[in-house]
C-alpha positions in Angstrom: 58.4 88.1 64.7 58.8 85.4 67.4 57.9 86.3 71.0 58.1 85.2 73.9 56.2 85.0 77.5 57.9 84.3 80.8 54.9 82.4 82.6 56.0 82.4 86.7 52.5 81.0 87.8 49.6 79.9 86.2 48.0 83.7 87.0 50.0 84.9 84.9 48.0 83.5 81.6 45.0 85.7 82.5 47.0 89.0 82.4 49.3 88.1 79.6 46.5 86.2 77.5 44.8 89.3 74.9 48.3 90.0 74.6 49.8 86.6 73.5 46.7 86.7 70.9 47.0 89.4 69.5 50.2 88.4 68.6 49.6 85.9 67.5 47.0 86.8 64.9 49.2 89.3 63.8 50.7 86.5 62.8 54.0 85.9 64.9 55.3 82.7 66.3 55.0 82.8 70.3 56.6 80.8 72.5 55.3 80.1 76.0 57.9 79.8 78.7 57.4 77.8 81.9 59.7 78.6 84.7 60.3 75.4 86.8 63.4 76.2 88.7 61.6 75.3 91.5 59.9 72.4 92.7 56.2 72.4 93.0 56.4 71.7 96.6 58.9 74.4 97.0 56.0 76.9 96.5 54.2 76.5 99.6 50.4 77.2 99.5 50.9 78.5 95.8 52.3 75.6 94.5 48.7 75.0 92.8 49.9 77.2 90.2 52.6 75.7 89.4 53.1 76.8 85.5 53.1 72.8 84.2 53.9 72.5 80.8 50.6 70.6 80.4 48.7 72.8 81.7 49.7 75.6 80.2 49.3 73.6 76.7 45.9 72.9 77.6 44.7 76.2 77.1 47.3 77.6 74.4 47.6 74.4 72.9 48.5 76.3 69.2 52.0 77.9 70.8 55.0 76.0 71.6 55.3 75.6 75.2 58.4 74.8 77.1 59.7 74.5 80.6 63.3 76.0 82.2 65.3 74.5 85.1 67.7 77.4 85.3 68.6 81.1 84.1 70.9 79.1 81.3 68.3 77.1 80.0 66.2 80.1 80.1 69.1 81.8 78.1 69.4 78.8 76.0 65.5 78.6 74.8 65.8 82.3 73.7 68.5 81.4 71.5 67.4 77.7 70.6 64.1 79.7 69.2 65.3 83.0 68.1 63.1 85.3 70.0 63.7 88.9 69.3 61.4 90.0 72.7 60.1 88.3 75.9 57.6 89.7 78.0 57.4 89.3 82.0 55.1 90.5 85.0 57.5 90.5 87.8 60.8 91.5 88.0 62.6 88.7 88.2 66.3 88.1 89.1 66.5 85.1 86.5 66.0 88.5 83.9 69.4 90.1 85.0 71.2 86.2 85.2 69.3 85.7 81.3 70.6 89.3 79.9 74.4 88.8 81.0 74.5 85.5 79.6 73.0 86.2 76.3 75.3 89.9 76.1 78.3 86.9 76.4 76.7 85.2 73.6 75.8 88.7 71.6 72.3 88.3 71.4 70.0 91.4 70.8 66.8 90.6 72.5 63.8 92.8 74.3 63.1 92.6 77.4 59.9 94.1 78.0 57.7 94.4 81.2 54.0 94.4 81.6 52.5 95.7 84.3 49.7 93.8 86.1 48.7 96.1 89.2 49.9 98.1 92.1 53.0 95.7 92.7 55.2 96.8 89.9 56.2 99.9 92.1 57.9 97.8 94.8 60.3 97.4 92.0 63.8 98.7 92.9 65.6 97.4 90.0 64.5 97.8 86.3 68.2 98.0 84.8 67.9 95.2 82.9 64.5 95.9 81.4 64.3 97.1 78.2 60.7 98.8 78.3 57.9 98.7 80.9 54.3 98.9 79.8 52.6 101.0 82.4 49.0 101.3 82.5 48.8 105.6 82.8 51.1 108.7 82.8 50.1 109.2 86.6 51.9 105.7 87.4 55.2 106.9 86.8 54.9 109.2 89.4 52.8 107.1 91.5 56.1 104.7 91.4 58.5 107.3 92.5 56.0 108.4 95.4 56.1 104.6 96.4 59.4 104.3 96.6 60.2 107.0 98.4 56.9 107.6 100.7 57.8 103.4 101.5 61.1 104.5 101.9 62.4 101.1 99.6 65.2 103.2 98.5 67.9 105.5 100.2 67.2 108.9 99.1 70.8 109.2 97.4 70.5 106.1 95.1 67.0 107.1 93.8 67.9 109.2 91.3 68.8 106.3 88.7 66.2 104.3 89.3 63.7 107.5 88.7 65.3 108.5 85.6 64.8 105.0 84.6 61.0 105.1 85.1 61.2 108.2 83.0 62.8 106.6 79.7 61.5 103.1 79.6 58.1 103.6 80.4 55.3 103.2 78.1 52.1 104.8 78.4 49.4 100.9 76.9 46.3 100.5 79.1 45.3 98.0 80.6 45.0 94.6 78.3 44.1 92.2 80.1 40.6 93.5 79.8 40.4 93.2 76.2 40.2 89.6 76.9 36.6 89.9 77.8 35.6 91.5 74.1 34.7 87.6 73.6 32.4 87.2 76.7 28.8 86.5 76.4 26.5 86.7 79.5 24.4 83.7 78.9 26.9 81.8 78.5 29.2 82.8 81.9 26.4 82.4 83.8 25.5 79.2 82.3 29.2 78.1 82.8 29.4 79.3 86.6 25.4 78.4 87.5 24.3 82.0 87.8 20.9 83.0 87.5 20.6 84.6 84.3 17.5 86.8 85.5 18.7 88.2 88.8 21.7 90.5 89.8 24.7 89.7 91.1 27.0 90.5 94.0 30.7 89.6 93.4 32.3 89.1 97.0 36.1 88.9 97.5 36.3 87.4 100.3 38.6 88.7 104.0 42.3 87.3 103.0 43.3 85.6 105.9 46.9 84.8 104.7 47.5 88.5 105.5 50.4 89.2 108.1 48.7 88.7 111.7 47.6 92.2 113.1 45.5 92.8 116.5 42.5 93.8 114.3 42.7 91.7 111.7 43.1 88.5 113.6 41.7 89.5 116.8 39.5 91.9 116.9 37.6 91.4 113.3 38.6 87.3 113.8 35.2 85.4 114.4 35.8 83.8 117.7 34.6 84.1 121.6 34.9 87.0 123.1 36.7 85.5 126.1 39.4 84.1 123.8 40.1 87.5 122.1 40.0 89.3 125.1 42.6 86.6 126.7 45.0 87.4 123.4 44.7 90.8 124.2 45.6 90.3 127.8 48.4 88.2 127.0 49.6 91.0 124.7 49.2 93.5 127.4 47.0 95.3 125.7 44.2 96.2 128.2 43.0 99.5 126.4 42.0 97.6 123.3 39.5 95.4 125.4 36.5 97.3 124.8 36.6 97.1 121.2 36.2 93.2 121.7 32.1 94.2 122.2 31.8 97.3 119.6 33.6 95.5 116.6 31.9 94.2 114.0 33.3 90.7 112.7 33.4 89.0 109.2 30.7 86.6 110.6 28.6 89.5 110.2 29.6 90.9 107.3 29.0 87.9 105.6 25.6 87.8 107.1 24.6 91.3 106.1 26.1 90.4 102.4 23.1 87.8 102.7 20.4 90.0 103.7 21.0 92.5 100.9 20.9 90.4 98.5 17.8 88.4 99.4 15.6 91.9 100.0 17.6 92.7 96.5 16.4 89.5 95.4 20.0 89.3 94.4 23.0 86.2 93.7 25.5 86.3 96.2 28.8 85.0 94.4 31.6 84.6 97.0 35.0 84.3 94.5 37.9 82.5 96.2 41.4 81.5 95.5 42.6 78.3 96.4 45.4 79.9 99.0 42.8 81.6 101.1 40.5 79.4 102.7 37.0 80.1 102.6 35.3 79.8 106.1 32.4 77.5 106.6 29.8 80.3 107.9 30.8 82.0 104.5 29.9 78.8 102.6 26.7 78.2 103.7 25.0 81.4 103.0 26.6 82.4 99.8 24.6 80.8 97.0 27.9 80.3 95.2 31.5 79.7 96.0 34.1 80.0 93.3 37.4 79.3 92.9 39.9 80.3 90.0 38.1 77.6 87.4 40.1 79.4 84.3 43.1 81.2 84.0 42.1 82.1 80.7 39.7 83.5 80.3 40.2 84.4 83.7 37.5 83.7 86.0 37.7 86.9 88.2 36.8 89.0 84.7 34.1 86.7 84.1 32.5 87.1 87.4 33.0 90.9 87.1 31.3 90.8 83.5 28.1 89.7 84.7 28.4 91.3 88.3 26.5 94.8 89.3 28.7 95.2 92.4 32.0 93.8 94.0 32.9 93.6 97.7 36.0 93.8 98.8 38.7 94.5 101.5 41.3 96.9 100.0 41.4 94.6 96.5 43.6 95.0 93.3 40.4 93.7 91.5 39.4 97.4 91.6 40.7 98.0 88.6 39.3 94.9 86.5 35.8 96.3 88.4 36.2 99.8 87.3 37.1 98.4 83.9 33.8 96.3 83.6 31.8 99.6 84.9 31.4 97.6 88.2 31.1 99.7 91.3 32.8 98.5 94.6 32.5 98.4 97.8 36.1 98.5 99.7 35.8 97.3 103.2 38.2 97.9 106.2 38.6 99.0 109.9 36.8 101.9 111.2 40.0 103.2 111.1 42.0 102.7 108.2 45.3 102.5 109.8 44.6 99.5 112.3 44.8 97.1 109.7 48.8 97.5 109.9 49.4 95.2 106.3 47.4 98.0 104.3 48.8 100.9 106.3 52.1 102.2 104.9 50.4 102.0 101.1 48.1 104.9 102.7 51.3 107.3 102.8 50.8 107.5 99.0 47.9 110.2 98.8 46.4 107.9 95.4 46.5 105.0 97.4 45.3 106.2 100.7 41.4 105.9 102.3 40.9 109.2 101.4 38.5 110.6 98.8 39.9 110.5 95.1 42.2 107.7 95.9 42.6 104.4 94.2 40.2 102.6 97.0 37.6 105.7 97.6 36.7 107.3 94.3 33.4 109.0 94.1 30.7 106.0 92.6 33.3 104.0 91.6 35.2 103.3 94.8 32.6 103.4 97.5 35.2 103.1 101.0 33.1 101.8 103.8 34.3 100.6 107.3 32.8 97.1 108.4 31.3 98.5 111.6 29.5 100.6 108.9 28.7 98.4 106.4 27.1 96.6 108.9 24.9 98.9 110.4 23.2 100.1 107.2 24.1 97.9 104.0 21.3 95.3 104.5 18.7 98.5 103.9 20.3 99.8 100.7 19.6 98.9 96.9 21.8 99.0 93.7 20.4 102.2 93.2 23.0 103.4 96.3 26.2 102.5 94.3 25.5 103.5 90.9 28.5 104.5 89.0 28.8 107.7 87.2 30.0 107.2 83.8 32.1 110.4 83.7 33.9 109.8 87.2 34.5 106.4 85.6 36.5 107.8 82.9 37.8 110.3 85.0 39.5 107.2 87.4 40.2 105.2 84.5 42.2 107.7 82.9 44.4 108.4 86.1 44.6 104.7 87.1 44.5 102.5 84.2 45.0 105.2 81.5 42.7 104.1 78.7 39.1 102.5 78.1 39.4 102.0 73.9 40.3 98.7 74.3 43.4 99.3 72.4 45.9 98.1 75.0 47.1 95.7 73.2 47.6 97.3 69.7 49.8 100.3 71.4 52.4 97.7 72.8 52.1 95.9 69.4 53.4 99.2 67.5 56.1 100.1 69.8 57.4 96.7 70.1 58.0 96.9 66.0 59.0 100.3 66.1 62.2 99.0 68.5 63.0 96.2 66.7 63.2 97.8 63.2 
């Protein structure tokens, strides 16, 4: 068979990497393809990954790699190489533009979709998608639920979409952590300058490039009190005042990160990404910062490999945690809903704050406000967020569907069950 791989960002090689080799030593011919429609410096703060042909070469240097300027070309390269599927991430609208053109030209192709998280069920459209890989049965649901609970949809156009879900969806896994059945400890902490004797605390940092909200950016903001109480004021909010001196800020979170680990005689990892600045205060007292170093293997499932817990604030890295058999930590406001960029995904009862949800599972998801956090995190151990290997399986199968490492293999099957 010859496959291909639509690659939108240079992210996008971590997810769809077990998959492109497996593949590949089945022995099909894959093709790698670049979209460069845009210009680098059309892509804002994301523009550092850019999917160059060169760099993606660099680390699949065994495939043919090629970059697109338009849905045409696209169109064209399909033919040019006689691909029989592509897979994507994101629904893109170069897939609908791609699909007419090659129905003029009567060209059978795949077009399959692989789902890489949560954002797949902000999609509205899946018409021209030929199958999408979803990680469990509950997902299908969970995207109807979004949908309507987000209200992304008028109720009397949801119907299609729904019955859409139903027919195309395929029940895989989650393969992009089979990608890690080549790790070796030794050698990731060796790579990344990790003591190989201590544990280690895997910190996502607060992401700053979130939409401004008063807590977020005000409240939970590091900065003098008389400046946040002066935005306040000039917001005319006067009855949020008093939360200026009772709220806990990232400052301190960071700090009590620090404490832990040093009476934990533990590593404090803090793992960036280029687009969200790391503050200095966080800098100095983490004993490592790290930014994406590889896309493949990717560096967030290397640090999670060796980790024994991961800090976050409402992350997607939940599920490559829970994966590993790494407990987390998810941080937020005392109350949930004042962080306004989280707060509609809590109308979906899976995704909510609340107890058997995606971000508060009981030992795998531990949900802690940072006023909390705070007050008692620098006393605890490891011990306090061990993970229960039966409520592990019990969130993987609802979430992620399947722990066999076999992700991969299931997609392989069906894809050659629909072309013969």
């Amino acid at each position: 068979m010859k496959i291909g791989f639509y690659i939108g960002r240079m992210n996008y090689l971590g997810h769809l990497g077990p998959l492109i080799d497996y593949f590949r030593k089945k022995g099909d011919r894959i093709v790698l393809l670049c979209d460069n429609t845009q210009a680098p410096k059309s892509c804002g703060y994301k523009a550092y990954q850019y999917p160059h042909v060169e760099d993606i070469h660099s680390i699949f240097g065994r495939d043919d790699t090629r970059a697109f300027h338009t849905a045409n070309e696209f169109a064209e390269m399909i033919i040019d190489t006689q691909l029989r599927v592509v897979f994507f991430l994101a629904i893109n609208p170069i897939i609908k533009e791609a699909k007419d053109f090659l129905a003029e030209k009567k060209i059978d192709i795949i077009f399959a979709h692989l789902q890489a998280g949560g954002d797949i069920f902000s999609a509205t459209d899946i018409s021209c998608v030929d199958v999408v890989y979803l990680f469990s049965e509950s997902c299908k649901d969970l995207w109807k639920e979004w949908v309507v609970k987000l209200g992304l949809l008028p109720t009397n156009v949801q119907g299609p979409l729904f019955k859409q879900i139903d027919t195309k969806a395929v029940i895989s896994g989650f393969s992009q952590v089979e990608q890690v059945a080549t790790f070796d400890r030794l050698s990731i902490c060796e790579k990344y300058g990790i003591p190989k004797d201590k544990k280690v605390v895997v910190y996502l940092p607060f992401p700053w490039r979130v939409p401004f909200c008063k807590w977020s950016h005000i409240l939970y903001k590091p900065q003098n009190k008389i400046l946040k109480i002066a935005r306040l004021l000039l917001r005319g909010d006067f009855a949020s005042i008093p939360k200026v001196f009772n709220t806990v800020d990232d400052k301190q979170v960071a700090q009590t990160l620090r404490d832990f680990c040093d009476r934990n005689n533990a590593f404090f990892v803090v793992k960036g990404r280029a687009k969200n600045k790391i503050p200095p205060y966080l800098k100095s007292i983490a004993d490592r910062v790290i930014l994406d170093e590889s896309y493949y293997p990717y560096t967030i499932m290397e640090l999670l490999y060796v980790a024994d817990l991961c800090i976050h604030f409402y992350s997607d890295a939940i599920k490559e945690s829970s994966a590993l058999s790494v407990p987390n930590i998810c941080l937020g406001a005392r109350d949930p809903k004042d962080w306004k960029c989280c707060a509609p995904r809590f109308s979906v009862s899976a995704y909510s704050f609340r107890a058997g949800s995606y971000y508060n599972f009981e030992s795998v998801v531990y949900n802690e406000s940072v006023d909390g956090f705070v007050k008692t995190f620098f006393r605890k151990s490891f011990d306090d967020y061990e993970m229960n290997p039966d409520k592990r399986n019990d969130f993987i199968e609802k979430f992620l569907g399947y722990c066999d490492f076999n992700s991969c293999g299931r997609i392989y099957e069906d894809i050659c069950k629909r072309l013969k």
